[in-house]
C-alpha positions in Angstrom: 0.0 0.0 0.0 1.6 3.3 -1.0 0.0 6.6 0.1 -1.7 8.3 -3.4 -0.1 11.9 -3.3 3.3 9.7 -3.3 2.4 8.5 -6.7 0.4 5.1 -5.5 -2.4 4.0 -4.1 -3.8 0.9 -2.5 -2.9 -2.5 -3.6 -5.8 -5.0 -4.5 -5.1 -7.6 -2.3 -8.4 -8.9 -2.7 -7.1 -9.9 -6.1 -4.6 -11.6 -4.7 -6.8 -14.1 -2.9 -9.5 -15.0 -5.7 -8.7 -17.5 -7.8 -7.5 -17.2 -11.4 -9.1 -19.1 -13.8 -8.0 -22.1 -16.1 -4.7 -22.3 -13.5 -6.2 -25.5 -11.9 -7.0 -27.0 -15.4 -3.7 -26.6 -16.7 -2.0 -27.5 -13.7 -4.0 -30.9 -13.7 -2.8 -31.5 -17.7 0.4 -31.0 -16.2 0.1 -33.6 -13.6 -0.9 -36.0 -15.9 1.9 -36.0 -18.3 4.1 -36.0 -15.1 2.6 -39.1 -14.0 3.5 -40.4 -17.5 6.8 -39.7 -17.2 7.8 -41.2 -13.6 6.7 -44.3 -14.7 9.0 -44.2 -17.8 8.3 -44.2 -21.4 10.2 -47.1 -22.5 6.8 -49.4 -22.4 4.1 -46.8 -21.6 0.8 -48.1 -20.2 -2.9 -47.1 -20.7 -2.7 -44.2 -18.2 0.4 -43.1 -19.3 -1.2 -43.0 -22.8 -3.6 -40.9 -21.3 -1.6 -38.0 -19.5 0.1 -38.2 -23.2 -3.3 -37.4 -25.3 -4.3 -34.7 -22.3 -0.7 -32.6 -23.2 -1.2 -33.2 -26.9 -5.3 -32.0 -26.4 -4.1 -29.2 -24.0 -1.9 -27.7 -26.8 -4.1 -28.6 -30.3 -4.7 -25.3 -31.1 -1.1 -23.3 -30.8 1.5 -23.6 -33.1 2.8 -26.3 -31.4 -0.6 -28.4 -31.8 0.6 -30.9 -34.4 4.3 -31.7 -33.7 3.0 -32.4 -30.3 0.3 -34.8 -31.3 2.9 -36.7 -32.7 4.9 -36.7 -30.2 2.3 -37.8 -27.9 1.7 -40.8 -30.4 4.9 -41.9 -30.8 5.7 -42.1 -27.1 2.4 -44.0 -26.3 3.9 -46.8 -28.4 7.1 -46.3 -26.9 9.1 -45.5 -30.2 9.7 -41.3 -29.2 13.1 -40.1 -30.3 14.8 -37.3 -28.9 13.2 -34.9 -31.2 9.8 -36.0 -29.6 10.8 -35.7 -25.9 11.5 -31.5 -27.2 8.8 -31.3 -28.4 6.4 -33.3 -25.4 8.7 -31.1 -22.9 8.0 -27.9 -24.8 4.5 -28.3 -24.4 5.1 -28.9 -21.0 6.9 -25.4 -20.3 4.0 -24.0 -23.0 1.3 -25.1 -20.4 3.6 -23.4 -17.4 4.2 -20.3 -19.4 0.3 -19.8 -19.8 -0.3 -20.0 -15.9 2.8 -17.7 -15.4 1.3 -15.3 -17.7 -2.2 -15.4 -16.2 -0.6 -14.5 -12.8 1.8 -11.8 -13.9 -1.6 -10.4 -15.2 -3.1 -10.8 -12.2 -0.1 -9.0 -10.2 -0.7 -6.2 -12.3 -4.7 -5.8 -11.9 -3.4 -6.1 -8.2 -0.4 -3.9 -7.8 -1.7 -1.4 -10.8 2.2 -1.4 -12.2 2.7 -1.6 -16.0 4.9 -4.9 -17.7 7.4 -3.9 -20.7 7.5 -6.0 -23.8 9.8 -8.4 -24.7 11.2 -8.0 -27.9 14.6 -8.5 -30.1 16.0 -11.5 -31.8 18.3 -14.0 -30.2 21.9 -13.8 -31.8 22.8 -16.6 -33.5 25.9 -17.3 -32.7 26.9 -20.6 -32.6 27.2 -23.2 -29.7 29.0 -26.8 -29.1 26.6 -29.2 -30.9 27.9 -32.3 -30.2 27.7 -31.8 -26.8 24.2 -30.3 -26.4 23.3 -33.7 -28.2 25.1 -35.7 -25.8 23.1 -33.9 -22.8 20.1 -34.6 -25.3 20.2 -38.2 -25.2 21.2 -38.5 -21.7 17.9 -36.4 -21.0 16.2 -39.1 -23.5 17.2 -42.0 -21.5 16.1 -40.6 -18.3 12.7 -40.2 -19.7 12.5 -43.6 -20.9 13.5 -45.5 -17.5 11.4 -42.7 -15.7 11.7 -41.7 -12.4 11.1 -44.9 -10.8 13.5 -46.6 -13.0 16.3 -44.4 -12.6 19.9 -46.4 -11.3 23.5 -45.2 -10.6 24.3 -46.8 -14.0 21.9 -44.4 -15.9 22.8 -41.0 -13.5 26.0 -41.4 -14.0 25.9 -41.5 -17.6 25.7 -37.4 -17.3 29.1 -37.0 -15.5 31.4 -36.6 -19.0 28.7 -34.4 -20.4 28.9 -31.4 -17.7 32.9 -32.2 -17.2 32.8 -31.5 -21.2 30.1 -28.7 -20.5 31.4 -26.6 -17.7 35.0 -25.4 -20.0 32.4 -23.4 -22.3 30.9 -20.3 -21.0 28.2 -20.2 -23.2 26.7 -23.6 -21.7 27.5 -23.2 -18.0 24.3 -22.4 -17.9 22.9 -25.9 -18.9 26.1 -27.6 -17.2 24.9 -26.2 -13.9 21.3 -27.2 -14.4 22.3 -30.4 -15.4 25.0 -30.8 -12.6 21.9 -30.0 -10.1 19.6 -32.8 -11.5 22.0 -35.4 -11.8 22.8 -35.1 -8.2 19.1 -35.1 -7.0 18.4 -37.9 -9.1 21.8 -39.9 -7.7 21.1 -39.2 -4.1 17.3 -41.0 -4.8 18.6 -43.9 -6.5 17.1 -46.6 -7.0 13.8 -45.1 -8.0 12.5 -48.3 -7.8 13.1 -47.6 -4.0 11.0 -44.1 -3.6 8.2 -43.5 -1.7 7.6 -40.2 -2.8 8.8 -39.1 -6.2 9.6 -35.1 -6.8 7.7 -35.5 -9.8 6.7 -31.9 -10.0 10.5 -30.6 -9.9 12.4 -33.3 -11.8 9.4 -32.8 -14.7 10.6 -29.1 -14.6 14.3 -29.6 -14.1 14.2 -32.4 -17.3 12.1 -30.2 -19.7 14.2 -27.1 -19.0 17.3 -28.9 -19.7 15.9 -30.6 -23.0 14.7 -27.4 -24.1 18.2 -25.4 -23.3 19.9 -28.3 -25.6 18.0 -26.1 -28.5 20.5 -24.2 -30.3 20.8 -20.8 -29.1 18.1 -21.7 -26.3 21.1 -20.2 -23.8 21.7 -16.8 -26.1 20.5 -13.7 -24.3 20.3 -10.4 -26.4 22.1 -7.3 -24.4 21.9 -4.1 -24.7 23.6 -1.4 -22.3 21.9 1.4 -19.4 23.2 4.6 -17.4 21.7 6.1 -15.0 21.3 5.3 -11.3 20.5 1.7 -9.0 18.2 2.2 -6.3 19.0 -1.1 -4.5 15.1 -2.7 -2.5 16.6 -6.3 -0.9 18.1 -8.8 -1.5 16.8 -12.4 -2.1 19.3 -15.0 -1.1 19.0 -19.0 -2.5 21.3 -21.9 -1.0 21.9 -25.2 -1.9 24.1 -27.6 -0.3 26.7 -27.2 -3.3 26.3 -23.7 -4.9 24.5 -20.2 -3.9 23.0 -17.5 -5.2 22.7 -13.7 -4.0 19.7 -11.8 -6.6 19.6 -8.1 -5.6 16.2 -6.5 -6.6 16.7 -2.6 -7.7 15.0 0.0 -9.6 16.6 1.8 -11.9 16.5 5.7 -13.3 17.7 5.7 -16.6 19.8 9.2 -16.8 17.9 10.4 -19.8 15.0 10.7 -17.3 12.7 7.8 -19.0 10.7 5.9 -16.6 12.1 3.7 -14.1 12.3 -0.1 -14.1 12.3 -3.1 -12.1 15.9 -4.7 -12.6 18.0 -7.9 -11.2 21.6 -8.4 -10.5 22.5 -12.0 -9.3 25.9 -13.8 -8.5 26.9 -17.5 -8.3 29.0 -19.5 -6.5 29.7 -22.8 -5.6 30.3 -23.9 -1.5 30.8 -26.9 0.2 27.9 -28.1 2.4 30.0 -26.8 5.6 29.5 -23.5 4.8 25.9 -22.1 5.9 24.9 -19.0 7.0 26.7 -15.9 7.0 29.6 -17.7 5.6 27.6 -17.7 1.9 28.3 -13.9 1.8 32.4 -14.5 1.7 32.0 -16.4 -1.5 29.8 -13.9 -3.4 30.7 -10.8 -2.1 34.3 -10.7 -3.8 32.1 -10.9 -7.3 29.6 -8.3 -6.6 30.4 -4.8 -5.4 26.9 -3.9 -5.6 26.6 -6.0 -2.1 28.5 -3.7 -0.3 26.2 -0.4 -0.8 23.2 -3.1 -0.6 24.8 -3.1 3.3 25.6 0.5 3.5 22.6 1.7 2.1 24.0 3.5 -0.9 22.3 3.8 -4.5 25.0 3.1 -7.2 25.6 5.3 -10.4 25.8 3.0 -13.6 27.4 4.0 -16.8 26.7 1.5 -20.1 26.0 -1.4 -17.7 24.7 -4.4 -19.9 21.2 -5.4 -19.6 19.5 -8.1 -21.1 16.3 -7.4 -22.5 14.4 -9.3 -19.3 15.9 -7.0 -16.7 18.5 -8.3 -15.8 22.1 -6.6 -15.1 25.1 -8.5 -16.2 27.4 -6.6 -13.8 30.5 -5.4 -14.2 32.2 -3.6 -11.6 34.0 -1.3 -13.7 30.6 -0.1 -15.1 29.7 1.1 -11.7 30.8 3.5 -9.4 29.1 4.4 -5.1 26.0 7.1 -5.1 24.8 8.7 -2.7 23.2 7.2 0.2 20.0 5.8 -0.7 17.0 4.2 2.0 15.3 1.2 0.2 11.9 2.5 2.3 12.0 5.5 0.4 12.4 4.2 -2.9 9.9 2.0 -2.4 7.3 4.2 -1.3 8.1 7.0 -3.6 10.1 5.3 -6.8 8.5 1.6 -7.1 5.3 2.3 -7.8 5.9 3.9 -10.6 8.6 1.5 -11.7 7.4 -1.0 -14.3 8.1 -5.0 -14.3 10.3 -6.2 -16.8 8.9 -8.8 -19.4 9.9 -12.6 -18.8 12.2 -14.7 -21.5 10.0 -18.2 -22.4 12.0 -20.4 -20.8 11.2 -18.5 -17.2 7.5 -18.3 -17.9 7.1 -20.1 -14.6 4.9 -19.7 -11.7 7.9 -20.7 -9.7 9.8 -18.2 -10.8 7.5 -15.2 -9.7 9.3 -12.4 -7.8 7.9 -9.4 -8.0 9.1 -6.5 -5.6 6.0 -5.0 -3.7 5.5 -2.7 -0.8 3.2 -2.6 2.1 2.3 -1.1 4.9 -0.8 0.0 7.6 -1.5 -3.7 7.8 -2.5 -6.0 10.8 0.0 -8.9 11.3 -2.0 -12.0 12.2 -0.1 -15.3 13.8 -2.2 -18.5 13.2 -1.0 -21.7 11.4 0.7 -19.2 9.8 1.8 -15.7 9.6 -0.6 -13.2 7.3 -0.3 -9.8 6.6 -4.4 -8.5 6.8 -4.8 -5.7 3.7 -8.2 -3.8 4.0 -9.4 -7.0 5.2 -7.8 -9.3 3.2 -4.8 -11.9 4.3 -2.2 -12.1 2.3 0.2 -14.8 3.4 3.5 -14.0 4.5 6.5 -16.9 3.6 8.8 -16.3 6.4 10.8 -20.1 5.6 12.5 -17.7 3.0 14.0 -15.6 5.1 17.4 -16.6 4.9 19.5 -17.2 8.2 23.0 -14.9 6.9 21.2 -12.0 8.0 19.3 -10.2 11.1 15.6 -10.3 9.5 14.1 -12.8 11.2 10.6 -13.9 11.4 9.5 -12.6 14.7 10.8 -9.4 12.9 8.3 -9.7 10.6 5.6 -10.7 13.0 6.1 -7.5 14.8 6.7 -5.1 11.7 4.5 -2.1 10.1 6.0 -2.1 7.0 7.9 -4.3 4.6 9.6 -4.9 1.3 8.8 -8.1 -0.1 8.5 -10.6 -3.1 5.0 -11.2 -4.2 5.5 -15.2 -5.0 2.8 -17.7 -6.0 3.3 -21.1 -4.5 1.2 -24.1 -3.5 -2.1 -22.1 -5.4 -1.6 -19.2 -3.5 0.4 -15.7 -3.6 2.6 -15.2 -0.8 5.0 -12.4 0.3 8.7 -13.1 0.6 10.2 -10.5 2.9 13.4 -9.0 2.2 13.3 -6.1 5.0 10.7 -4.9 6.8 10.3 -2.0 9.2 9.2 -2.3 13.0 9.2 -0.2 16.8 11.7 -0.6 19.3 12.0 1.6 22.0 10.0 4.1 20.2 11.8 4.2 17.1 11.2 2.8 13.3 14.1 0.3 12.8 15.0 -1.3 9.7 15.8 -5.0 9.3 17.3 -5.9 6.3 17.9 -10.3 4.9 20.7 -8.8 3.1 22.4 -6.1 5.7 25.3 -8.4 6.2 25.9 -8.8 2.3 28.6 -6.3 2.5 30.2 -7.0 5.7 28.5 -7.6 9.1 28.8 -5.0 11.3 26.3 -5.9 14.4 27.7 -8.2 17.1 25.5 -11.2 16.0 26.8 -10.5 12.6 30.7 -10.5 13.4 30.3 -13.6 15.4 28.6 -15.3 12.3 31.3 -13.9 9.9 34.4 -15.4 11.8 32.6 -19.0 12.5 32.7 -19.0 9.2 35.9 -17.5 8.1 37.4 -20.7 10.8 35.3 -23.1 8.7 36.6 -22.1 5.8 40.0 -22.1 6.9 39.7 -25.7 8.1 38.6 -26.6 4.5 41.5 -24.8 2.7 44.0 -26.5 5.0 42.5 -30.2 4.4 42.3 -29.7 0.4 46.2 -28.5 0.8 47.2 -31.3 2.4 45.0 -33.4 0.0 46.9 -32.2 -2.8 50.5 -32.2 -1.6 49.1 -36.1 -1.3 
């Protein structure tokens, strides 16, 4: 909610709460073909047959309607080639995308913020063939012994195909992706052994990958912006091999156009020791823009690269310190006239929702679960995302007025994420910030975090010495 002479005005959370139509349908197609595929489609049953036909009816009348079809044939008689898979698991992400759109629509009716246009050509420059093929077939294996018939023998097949993807930059991005699944599908071997199948997740993580062995499916057109970053939060993801820090910003282009809703995110792989405030020592050396996420600074770009989905491809030399710049300002004065950047195809996921919103003047309500009461309505607040490398935590949120979130869909329902929120102590507004420690702790809680790590680490660098001088 953002005060109306400030630009705003009230955001429709009652939106927020109805249902949107034809998402359950789809969702249900979806399920079916899953179902299909964690039983393998090596020798597909009658059922299987069925969640086949559904995909193939779901998408009849797109462009994709007839190379689908056949697909769907093909691999009811157990004779699909790699080509089919493509074109069964484009469907698939087809199906996702329309849901995805449907909510982004909703988001807007609900937060009254405009979405850009995607547009631009893909450049066509040209990738490692052979081994997109080889991830290819791996990918069509996988989908013939199906979840449940998944072995060491088979997961291991992908372990030369990301050693021989990782050297080129241009595939990392399918290497990681692929890295990811092998490993999930290793640790839950043999499938024949599962009581409860992911199939949700692995059907995304397998049609994502097939679809990024498209040539070109990794090729992101750029372009270049100046002006100045307004830093909101920052949204932190760990896994127990690799993490992620994706700071969300608005940014005033210098020739005074509109603003826009913008991403900057770095990667880095970590051992499973290192948790917590430790994460923030491996990204932080790759991503200035951390540090004045901590100090509270806005940061002056000049021809920083863009791609055309909003996303900065940062480079330090590109940026230089502003001045000092409070996230709660800029999102009650500067976001809600910020518009949301469009979404590439292969992220047209309801997963993949995160959009920055602001609130405030609303009732905090502890049941089951927390909920943020709008004008009436409960929106639900997903405090499990609040990371623990930082001094948000969720009986900070529980006890805020105000806070700067992502608006998330998940399970049927639109949550908020919160990256910082605003709350009373001793009679004063304090700030709390998932991401204050980005930069460099500087509370006592913080320090103490920051050098149990820093031992950690230096326990690890000392065993993999000795293992090398082995």
């Amino acid at each position: 909610m953002v005060p109306v002479d400030q630009g705003g005005g009230v955001m429709r959370a009652d939106l927020l709460v109805d249902p949107v139509d034809g998402v359950e349908e789809v969702l249900a197609v979806v399920d079916g073909f899953d179902r299909a595929l964690a039983a393998g489609l090596l020798r597909p049953q009658p059922a299987q047959a069925a969640g086949l036909v559904g995909l193939a009816e779901a998408v009849a009348a797109s462009p994709l309607g007839a190379k689908v079809a056949e697909a769907a044939e093909k691999a009811a008689a157990g004779a699909a080639g790699e080509e089919h898979f493509v074109s069964l698991a484009g469907a698939r992400i087809a199906l996702f995308g329309s849901v995805h759109d449907a909510l982004m629509a909703r988001i807007g009716q609900a937060t009254g913020r405009a979405q850009e246009d995607l547009s631009g050509s893909v450049p066509g420059a040209g990738q490692a063939e052979n081994l997109l093929l080889a991830a290819r077939s791996w990918l069509a294996d996988v989908a013939r012994a199906g979840w449940q018939g998944i072995d060491h023998d088979l997961v291991s097949g992908a372990e030369p195909v990301i050693s021989a993807l990782l050297p080129e930059p241009r595939l990392r991005r399918l290497a990681a992706l692929l890295d990811g699944f092998a490993a999930e599908l290793a640790a839950s071997c043999p499938g024949s052994a599962l009581e409860r199948i992911p199939v949700r997740r692995w059907g995304d993580l397998w049609s994502r990958a097939l679809l990024l062995t498209l040539p070109r499916a990794m090729e992101a057109p750029a372009s270049t912006v100046t002006g100045r970053l307004l830093p909101l939060g920052v949204d932190l993801h760990e896994h127990a091999t690799a993490a992620q820090a994706q700071v969300h910003a608005v940014f005033e282009p210098a020739d005074g156009g509109a603003p826009r809703l913008v991403r900057a995110s770095v990667s880095a792989p970590k051992p499973d020791t290192i948790i917590g405030a430790g994460i923030w020592q491996l990204l932080r050396p790759h991503l200035s823009l951390l540090a004045a996420v901590s100090e509270g600074r806005s940061m002056e770009l000049t021809d920083m690269p863009i791609t055309a989905e909003g996303d900065l491809l940062w480079v330090d030399e590109c940026a230089r310190n502003g001045e000092p710049a409070d996230p709660f300002v800029t999102a009650r004065v500067v976001l809600p006239t910020a518009s949301t950047p469009p979404t590439a195809p292969l992220d047209r996921h309801p997963a993949r929702i995160a959009v920055p919103v602001f609130l405030e003047g609303y009732t905090a309500e502890q049941g089951d679960a927390l909920t943020f009461s709008l004008a009436g309505q409960p929106v639900a607040v997903d405090t499990d995302r609040v990371p623990a490398a930082g001094p948000l935590t969720p009986e900070a949120v529980a006890a805020s007025n105000a806070c700067i979130g992502l608006l998330r869909w998940d399970a049927g329902t639109f949550r908020v994420q919160p990256l910082a929120v605003e709350t009373t102590a001793r009679k004063k507004t304090v700030a709390l910030h998932a991401g204050a420690w980005a930069g460099g702790a500087v509370d006592k809680a913080g320090v103490k975090a920051e050098k149990a790590a820093t031992d950690a680490a230096t326990v690890l660098r000392e065993r993999a010495g000795r293992l090398l001088r082995k």
